[in-house]
N, C-alpha and C positions, 0 to 999 in steps of 0.2 A: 644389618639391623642394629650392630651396637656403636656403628657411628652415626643413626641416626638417635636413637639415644643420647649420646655425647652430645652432638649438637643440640639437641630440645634442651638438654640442661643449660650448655652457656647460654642459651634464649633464653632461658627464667630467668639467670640472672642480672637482664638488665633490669627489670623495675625492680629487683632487689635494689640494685646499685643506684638508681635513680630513689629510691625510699629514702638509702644512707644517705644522699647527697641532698637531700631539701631536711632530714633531721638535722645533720650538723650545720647545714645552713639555718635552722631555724635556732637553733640552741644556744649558736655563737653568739647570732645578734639578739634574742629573748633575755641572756644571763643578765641580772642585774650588775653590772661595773662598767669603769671608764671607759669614755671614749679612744678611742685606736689614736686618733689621731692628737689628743690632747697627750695622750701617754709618748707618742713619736715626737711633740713639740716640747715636751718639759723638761729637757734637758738643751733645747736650743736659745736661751737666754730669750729677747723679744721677739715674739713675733705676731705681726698685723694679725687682725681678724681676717684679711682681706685674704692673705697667705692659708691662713688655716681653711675657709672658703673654697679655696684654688683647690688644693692637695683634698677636701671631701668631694668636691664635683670630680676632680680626678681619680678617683676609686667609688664613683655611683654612691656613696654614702649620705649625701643628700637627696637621693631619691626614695622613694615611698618603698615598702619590704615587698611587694609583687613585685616591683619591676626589678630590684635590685636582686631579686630571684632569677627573674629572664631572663637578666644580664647574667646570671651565674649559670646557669641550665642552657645557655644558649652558648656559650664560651666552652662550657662541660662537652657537649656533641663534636665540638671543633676540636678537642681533645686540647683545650687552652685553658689551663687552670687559675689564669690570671695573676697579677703581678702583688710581692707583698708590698704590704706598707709599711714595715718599718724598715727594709733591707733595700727599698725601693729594684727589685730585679724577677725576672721572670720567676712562679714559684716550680714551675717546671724545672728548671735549667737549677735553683735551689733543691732543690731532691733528688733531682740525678748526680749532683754535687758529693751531696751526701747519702746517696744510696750505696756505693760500694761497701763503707766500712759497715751499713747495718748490715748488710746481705753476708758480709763475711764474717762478724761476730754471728750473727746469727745460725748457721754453718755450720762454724766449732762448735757450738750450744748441741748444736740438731747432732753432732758426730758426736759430742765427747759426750752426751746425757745418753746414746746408742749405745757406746761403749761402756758405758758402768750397766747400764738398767737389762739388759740381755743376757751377760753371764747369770749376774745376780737373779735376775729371775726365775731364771733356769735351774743354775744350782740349789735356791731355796723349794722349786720343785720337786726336785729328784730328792733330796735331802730334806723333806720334808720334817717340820716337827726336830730337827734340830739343833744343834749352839748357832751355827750356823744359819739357817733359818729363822729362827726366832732374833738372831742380832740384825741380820741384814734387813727385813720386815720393821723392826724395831727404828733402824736408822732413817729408811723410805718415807715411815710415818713420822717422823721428826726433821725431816727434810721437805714433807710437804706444806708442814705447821710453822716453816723458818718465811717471813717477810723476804723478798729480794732485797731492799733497801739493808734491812738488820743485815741481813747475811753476807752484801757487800761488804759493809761497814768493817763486820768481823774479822773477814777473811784481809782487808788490805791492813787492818792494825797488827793483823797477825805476822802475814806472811810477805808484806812489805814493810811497814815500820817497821818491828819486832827483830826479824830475820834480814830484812832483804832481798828477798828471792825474788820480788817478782816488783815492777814500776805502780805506779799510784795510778796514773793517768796516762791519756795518749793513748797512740795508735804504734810510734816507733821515737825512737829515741833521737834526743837532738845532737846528738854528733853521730849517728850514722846516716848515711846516705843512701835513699834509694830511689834510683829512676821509674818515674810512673810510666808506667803502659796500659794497663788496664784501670789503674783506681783499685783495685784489692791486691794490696800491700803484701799476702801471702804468695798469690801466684806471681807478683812480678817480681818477689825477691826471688822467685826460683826461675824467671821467665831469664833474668839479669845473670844468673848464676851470684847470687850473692848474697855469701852462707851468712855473715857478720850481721846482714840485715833482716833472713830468715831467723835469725834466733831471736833478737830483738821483737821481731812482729811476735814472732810464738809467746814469747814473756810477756808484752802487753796484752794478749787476747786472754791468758791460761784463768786469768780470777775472774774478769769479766764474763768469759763463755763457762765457767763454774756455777758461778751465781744463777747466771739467765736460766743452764741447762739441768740445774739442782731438783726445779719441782718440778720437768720432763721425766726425768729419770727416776723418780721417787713414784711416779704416776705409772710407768710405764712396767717398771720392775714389780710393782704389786701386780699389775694387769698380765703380764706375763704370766705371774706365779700361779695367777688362779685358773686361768686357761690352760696351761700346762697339766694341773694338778686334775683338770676336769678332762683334758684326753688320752693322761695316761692311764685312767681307769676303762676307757674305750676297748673292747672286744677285737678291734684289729691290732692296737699296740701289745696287749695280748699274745698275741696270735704270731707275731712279727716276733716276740719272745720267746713263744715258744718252737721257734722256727730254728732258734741257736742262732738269729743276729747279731752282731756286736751292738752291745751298749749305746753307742756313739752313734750307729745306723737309728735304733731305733729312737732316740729321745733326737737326733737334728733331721733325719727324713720323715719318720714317720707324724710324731707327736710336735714338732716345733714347727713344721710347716700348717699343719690344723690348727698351733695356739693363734699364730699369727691374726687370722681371719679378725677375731675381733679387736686386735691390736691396732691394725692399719689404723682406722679411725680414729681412734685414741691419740695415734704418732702424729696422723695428717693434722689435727686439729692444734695440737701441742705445737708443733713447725708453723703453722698459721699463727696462733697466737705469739711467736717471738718477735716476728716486726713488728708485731703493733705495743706487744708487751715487755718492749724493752725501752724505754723509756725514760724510766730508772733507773735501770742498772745500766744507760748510759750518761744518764747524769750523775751519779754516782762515781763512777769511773773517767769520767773526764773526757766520753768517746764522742770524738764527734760525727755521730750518726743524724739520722733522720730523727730518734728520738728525741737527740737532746737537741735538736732543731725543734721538734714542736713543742717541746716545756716552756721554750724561748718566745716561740709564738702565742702560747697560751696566755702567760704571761704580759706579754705586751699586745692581745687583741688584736692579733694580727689577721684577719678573718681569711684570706684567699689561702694562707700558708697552711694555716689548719686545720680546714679546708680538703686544701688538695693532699695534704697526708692524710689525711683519715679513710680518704677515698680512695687509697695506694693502697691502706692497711686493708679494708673490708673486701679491696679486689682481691690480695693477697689470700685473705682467711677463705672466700670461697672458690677459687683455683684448687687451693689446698684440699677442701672437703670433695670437690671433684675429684681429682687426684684418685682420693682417698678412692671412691667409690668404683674407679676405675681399676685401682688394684685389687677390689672387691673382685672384682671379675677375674682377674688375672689369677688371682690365689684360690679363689673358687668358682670355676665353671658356672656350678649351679648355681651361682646366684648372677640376678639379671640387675641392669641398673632403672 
């Protein structure tokens, strides 16, 4: 029954995903600004009308906005998200390109905003109402009020100009060497064995996945705290205490497995929103992801390119919320999806 369940859901979501893909399709071409292809030729010194011509019938842009929909929603089923125009190459083959580095910055974000927002939560639960509590609280809500962009800015004037600790931009550094095997720079520097390279990747990810993972973990640690705070008052946590459990039994078995439940959501939705909400804080930092591929595309009216990210990004956000629901099940029986 709860794998027919699971499958009803990815069924709904195809006219989901069919909605996303004729809004962004309508949005691209409705915005008032230049042409795609006058913005691809302004930088090519003369050229014919005749040329300009050539290169709009070659991307359907001389065709009326229903067909050139067709042509989009019928290329979309083929699972062909068509060619950009200004990079002139598959936009497919462009975002598996650049898919590794966002999925990996992404990652560190989803791990390193886990690892700060969970103790902290916890302890300002148990430790309610004190120094502790009220700073760590204090910081969460001043970290969810911080811009991505401001907050990059801060931290690379800080802790790279300033200090030095850590690169401006990039993925790895130009005098070390690493052999691609997968396209994620982290596991292939451990896949190669090679440490010189693993440090490197870690330095250029540590401000980046800071920034991205700041308002995860700002979100995530207040939601902890109040969940927590509401089942350690619970009649079995109680009861588990007055049983002569240790401490440590009773707030990670009893009471932190119950905060969770309305967490999942919160985590799933937060992980969804990093590929598409990074964007910034890859242009920011210099990464060359998917993100700072569609600023580029945005930019230069690149319609198929963005396009076919946005339609990566919305499949992404609802897998996630899946997910999500699926763990619902998993961390509580009683509820059904």
């Amino acid at each position: 029954m709860r794998w027919a369940k699971i499958v009803e859901r990815m069924l709904l979501t195809v006219p989901v995903m069919l909605g996303v893909a004729i809004a962004v399709f309508l949005f691209m071409r409705l915005t008032p600004a230049a042409d795609p292809v006058d913005l691809m030729m302004g930088d090519a010194g003369h050229v014919s009308q005749a040329e300009i011509e050539r290169i709009r019938q070659e991307f359907n842009l001389d065709k009326s906005l229903p067909i050139q929909l067709k042509h989009f929603l019928t290329g979309l089923a083929r699972l062909d998200l068509g060619m950009s125009i200004t990079k002139r190459a598959p936009v497919g083959q462009l975002i598996k390109e650049r898919l590794p580095a966002t999925i990996e910055l992404a990652g560190m974000s989803f791990l390193l905003a886990l690892a700060i927002a969970v103790p902290i939560g916890i302890l300002s639960a148990v430790k309610q109402n004190s120094i502790l509590d009220r700073l760590s609280m204090g910081v969460s809500f001043f970290g969810l009020s911080l811009p991505g962009f401001w907050l990059g800015i801060i931290l690379i004037m800080l802790f790279s100009v300033k200090f030095g600790w850590f690169p401006t931009a990039g993925r790895l550094s130009y005098d070390v060497h690493l052999t691609e095997v997968t396209g994620f720079y982290l596991l292939d520097s451990l896949l190669t064995a090679n440490p010189q390279a693993l440090v490197s990747v870690l330095r250029h990810l540590f401000l980046p996945a800071l920034t991205m993972g700041a308002t995860m973990a700002a979100t995530v640690a207040r939601m902890i705290r109040s969940s927590m705070l509401e089942v350690l008052r619970q009649d079995y946590v109680t009861l588990a205490r007055a049983k002569g459990l240790p401490e440590f039994m009773v707030i990670g078995h009893h009471a932190l497995r119950n905060a969770l439940i309305p967490t999942v959501t919160v985590v799933a939705i937060q992980a969804g929103g990093f590929l598409a909400g990074n964007m910034i804080v890859e242009t920011v930092f210099g990464w060359p992801g998917v993100g700072r591929l569609v600023v580029e595309a945005i930019l230069r009216r690149d319609f198929p390119l963005v396009q076919g990210a946005v339609i990566i990004f919305a499949f992404t956000f609802i897998v996630m919320n899946l997910l999500a629901d699926i763990l619902y099940t998993l961390v509580n029986p009683k509820i059904s999806l």
